[in-house]
N, C-alpha and C positions, 0 to 999 in steps of 0.2 A: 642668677640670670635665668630666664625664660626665653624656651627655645620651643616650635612645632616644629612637628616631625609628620609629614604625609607617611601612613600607614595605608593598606590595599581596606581598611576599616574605619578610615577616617583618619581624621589633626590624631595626636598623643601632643602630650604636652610634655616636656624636661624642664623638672626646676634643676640645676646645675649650679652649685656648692664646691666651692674650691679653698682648699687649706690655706693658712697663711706662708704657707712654705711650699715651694714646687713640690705639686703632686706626682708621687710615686708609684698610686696606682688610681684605677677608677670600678668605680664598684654602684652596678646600677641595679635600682630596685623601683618593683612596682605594686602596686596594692591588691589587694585580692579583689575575692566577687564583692563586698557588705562594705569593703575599709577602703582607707583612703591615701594619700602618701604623707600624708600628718597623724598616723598612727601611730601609736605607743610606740610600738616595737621597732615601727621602719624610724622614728627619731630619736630613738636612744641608739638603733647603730648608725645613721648619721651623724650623731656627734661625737663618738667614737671613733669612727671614720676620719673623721676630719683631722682631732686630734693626733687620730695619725700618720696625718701625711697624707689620706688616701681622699681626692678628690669625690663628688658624691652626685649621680644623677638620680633624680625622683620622679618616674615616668607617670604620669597622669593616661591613662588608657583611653584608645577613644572612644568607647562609651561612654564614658566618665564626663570626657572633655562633650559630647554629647547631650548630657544631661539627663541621661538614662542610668536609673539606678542598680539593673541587672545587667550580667555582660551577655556576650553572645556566647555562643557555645564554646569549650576549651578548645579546640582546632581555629576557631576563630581569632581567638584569644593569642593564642600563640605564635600563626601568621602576623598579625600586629606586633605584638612582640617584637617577634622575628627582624620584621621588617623595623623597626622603630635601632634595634643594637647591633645592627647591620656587621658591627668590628669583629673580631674573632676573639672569641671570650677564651679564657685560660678557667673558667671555674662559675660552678652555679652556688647562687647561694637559694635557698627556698625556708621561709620563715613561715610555718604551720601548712606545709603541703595538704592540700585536701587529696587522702589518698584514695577517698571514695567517700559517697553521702550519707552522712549519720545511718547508721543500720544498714545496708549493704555493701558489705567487702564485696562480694562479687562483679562488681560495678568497680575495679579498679582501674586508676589512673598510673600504676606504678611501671609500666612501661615510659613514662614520659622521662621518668628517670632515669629507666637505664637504658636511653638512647642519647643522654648527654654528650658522651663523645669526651666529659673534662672532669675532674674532681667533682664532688656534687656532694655539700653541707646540707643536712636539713634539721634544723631546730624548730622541736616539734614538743607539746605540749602531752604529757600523759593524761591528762582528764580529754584530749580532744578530739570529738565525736565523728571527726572527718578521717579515723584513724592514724595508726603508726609504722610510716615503711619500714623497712627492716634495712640493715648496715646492707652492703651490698662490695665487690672491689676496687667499687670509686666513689662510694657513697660513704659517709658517714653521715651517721646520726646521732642528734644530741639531745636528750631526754630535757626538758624543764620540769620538774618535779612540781605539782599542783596547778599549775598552767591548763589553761585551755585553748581555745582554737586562737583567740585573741592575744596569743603570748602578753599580758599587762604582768605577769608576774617574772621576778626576777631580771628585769630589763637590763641590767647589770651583764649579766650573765650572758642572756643573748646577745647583747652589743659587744661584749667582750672573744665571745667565742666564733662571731661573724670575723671581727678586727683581726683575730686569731689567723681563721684561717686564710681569709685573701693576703695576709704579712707575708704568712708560708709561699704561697702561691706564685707572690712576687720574687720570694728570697729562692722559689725554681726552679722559676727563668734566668735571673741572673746568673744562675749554676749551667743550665741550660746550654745559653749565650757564649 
């Protein structure tokens, strides 16, 4: 299903993916600055996803939806966002975090994570130029060994260790509750 979503940045689009079996959880992803939501990595953990159990939204960003191939600035970026998953998330997932631009660390984005407020995965590629956050008290991070910015390698892995953690996630609240 295809749904728009008025963002304060424009439509977003959700492709919305639902398991054969009542969904248990929902787990939304969106593409970076260059990719798209039919990227390697975002459809190997959507099928993953599905398999188990976990419903799957694919946010088309509105630059995207746009037709402009650069986004707007990350403040911008994540207002949309923001505004587009309105629900209250239990958990971030981030698939090749740009923790700053090829050759300057000092240009870090690593405050964006740890203002999450919720568990926060990041499976992140060691060859990748955007570099590599560090574990943090709510953060975990997952090494893809030869991977780059584009996670194409080991899609197994990243799909498995996404599924991984939103399962948990689920299985906390239930505890939770």
């Amino acid at each position: 299903m295809r749904v728009e979503i008025q963002t304060p940045s424009g439509p977003a689009v959700a492709e919305i993916d639902r398991p054969r079996e009542p969904a248990r959880a929902l787990l939304v992803l969106t593409h970076g600055a260059g990719g798209g939501v039919d990227s390697a990595d975002i459809n190997a953990v959507r099928s993953a996803a599905l398999t188990a159990g976990i419903a799957v939204v694919r946010l088309v960003q509105p630059y995207r939806v746009a037709g402009r191939r650069s986004p707007a600035a990350p403040a911008k970026q994540d207002e949309a966002w923001l505004a587009a998953v309105a629900s209250g998330a239990v958990g971030v997932v981030a698939l090749a975090f740009p923790l700053h631009p090829p050759g300057r660390p000092e240009n870090t984005r690593l405050p964006e994570l740890d203002v999450a407020g919720v568990p926060v995965l990041v499976v992140q590629g060691d060859r990748d130029p955007f570099g590599m956050p560090p574990a943090g008290p709510t953060r975990e991070v997952v090494v893809i060994a030869g991977a780059d910015h584009s996670l194409k390698r080991e899609l197994q892995v990243v799909a498995g260790t996404v599924t991984a953690f939103v399962t948990t996630l689920v299985e906390r609240a239930k505890v939770q509750t």
